[in-house]
C-alpha positions in Angstrom: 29.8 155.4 212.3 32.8 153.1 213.7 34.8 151.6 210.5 35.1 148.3 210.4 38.9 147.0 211.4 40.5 145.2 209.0 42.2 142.2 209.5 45.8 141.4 210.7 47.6 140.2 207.7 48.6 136.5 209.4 49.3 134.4 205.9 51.5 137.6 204.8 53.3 137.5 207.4 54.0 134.2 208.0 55.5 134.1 204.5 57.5 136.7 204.9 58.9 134.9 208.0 59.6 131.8 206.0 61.2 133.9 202.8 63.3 136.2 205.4 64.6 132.5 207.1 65.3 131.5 203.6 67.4 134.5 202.8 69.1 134.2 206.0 70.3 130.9 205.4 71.2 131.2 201.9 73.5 134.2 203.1 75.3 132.0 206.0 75.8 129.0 203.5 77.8 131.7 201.7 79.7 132.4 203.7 80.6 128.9 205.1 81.4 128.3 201.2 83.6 131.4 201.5 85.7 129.7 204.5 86.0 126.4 202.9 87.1 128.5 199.6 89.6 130.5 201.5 91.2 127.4 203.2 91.3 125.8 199.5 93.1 128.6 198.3 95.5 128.9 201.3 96.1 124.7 201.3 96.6 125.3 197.0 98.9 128.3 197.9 100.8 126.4 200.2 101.4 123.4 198.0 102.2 125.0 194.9 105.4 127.0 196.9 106.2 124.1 198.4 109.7 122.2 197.0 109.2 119.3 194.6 109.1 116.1 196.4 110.2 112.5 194.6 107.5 110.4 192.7 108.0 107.9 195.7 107.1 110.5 198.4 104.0 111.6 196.4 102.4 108.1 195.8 103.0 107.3 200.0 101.0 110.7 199.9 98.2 109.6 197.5 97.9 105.9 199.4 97.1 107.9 202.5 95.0 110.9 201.2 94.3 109.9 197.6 94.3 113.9 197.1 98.3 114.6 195.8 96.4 117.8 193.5 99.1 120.7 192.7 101.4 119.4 194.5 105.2 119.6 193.3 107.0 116.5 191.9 109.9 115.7 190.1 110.3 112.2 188.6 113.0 110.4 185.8 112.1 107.9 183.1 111.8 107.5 179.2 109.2 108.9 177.2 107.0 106.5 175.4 106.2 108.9 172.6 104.7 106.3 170.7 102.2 106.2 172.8 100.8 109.8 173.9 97.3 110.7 173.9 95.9 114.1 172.8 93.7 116.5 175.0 91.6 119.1 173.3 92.2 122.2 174.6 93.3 125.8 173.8 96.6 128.1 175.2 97.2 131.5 174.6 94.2 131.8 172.4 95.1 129.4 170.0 93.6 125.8 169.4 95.2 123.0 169.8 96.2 119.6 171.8 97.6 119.2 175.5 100.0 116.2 174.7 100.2 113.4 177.8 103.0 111.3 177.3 103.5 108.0 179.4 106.8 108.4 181.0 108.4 104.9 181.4 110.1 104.9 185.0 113.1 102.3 186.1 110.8 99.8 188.0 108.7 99.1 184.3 105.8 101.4 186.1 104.6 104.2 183.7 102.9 107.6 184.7 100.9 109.9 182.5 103.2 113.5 181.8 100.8 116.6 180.5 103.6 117.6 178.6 102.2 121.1 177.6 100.3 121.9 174.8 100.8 121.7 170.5 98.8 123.6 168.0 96.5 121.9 166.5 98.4 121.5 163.0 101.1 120.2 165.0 99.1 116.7 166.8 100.9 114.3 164.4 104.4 113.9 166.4 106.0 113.5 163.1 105.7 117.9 162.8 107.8 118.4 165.9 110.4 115.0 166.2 112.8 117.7 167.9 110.5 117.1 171.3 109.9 113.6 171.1 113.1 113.2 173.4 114.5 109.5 173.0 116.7 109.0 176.7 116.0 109.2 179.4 114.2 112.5 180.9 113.8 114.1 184.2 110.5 115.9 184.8 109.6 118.4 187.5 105.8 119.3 187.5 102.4 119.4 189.7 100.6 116.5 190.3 97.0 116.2 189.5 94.5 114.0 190.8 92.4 111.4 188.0 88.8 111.9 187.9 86.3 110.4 189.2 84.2 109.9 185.5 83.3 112.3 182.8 82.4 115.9 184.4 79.9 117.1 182.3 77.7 115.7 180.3 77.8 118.7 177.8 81.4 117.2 177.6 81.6 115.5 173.7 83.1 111.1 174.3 86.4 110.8 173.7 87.3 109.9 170.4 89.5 107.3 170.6 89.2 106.2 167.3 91.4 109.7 166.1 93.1 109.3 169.7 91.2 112.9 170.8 90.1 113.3 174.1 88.3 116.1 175.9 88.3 114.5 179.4 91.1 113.1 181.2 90.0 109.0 181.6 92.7 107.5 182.8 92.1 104.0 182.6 91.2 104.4 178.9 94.3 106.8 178.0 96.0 103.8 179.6 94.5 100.8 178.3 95.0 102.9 174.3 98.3 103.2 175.4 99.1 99.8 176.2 99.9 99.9 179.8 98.8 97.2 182.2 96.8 98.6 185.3 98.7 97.4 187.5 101.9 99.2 186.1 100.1 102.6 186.5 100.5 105.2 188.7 97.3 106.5 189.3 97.4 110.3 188.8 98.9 112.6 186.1 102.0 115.0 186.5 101.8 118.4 184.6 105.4 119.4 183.2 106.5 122.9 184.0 107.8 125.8 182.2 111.1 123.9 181.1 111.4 124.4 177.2 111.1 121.1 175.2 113.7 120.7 171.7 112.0 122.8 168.9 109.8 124.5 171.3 107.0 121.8 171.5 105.0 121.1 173.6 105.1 124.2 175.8 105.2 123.6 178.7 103.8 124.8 182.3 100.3 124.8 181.0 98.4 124.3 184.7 95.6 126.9 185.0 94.8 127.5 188.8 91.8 129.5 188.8 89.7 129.3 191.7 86.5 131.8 191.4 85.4 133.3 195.0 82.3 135.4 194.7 80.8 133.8 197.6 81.7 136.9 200.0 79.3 139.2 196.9 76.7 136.4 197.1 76.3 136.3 201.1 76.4 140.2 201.1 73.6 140.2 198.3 71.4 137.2 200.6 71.6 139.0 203.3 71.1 142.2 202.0 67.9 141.0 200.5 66.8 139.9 203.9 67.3 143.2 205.2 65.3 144.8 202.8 62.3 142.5 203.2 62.8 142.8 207.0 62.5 147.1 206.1 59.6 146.3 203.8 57.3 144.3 206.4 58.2 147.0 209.1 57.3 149.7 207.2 54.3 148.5 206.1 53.1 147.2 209.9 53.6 150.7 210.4 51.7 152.5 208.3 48.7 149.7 208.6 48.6 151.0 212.2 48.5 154.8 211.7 45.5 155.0 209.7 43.6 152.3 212.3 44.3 155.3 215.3 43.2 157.7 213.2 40.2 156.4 212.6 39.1 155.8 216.7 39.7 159.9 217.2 36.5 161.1 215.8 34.7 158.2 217.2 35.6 159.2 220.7 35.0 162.6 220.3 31.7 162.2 219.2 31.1 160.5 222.9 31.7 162.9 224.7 
């Protein structure tokens, strides 16, 4: 008696199709992420090394790019100490405030310093009067760009009320600082290394850590692919063996 052939397995095949495409192109969007990481990296690299330009040289750069991130400044004004805002955070393990300090600049302008960070016994100013500096300052730093709004919403509101913020909104750190918008340069500067009186803040605070995993993510994609490629092959294969093994006895019963 002939068996009966069994049919070819269209549907699975035609979702393997689709799930193999869909592996494929997850694995080459990795890897265009990867390039676009690696150039980020490299344009970072390249500013970070680069020599600290004037304040004046950096806002021509922001009105033609509006992107002026990690790059090297170096500006001179008085501190408005009075006036700084407090940015939860933690350095070194420890708790405590990144202090940004409106820096008063010749022309009336004022720009926003990241001084570095304060434990956080050590917010009120009156516990470290040593680095509220009085004259006028000079301060070399990177340059960071605002953002855009708040970039989380797991992120708590700033409490402005006990002048505690854990996002950087501009506007606002400006408007409880008494500055006029107009008077404002629109980004922040992050203050290096250089020790401040007393110790605080410290300084140089700037974390530039850039995960890149995407290479490990477009070898896993595509590695998946192959192995569903492997799976469908293998099983085409075997499906075919036992269908010529059973037309042998068949024929030689003919004859």
């Amino acid at each position: 008696m002939q068996a009966k052939p069994t049919r070819f397995p269209w549907i699975m095949l035609i979702l393997s199709t689709v799930l193999f495409a869909i592996l494929i192109g997850l694995g080459t969007w990795q890897v265009e992420r990867l390039q676009w990481k690696e150039a980020l990296l490299a344009t970072i690299a390249a500013r970070t090394h680069s020599a600290p330009l004037p304040l004046a040289e950096i806002e021509k750069i922001w009105a033609q790019e509006h992107d002026v991130e990690y790059r090297p400044v170096t500006v001179t004004g008085r501190l408005l100490n009075d006036r700084e805002r407090h940015f939860f955070s933690t350095y070194d393990g420890y708790s405590g405030y990144f202090v940004y300090t409106p820096l008063q600049l010749d022309d009336g302008r004022a720009v926003f310093v990241n001084r570095g960070f304060v434990p956080y016994d050590q917010k009120n100013a009156s516990t470290r009067r040593q680095g509220e500096i009085p004259g006028p300052v000079t301060v070399t730093g990177l340059a960071r760009n605002p953002l855009d709004g708040k970039p989380s919403s797991i992120l708590p509101d700033n409490d402005l009320v006990k002048n505690i913020y854990f996002w950087k909104d501009l506007p606002v750190m400006a408007a409880q600082s008494s500055i006029n918008p107009q008077q404002l340069v629109p980004f922040f500067i992050d203050a290096d290394k250089t020790p401040n009186p007393g110790g605080f803040p410290i300084g140089g605070v700037t974390i530039i850590d850039l995960p890149n995993s995407h290479l490990q993510y477009a070898v896993t994609w595509y590695g998946l692919a192959a192995t569903l490629l492997a799976i469908v092959i293998i099983s085409m294969v075997r499906r075919k063996r036992p269908a010529e093994s059973q037309t042998e006895p068949s024929d030689l019963t003919s004859r």
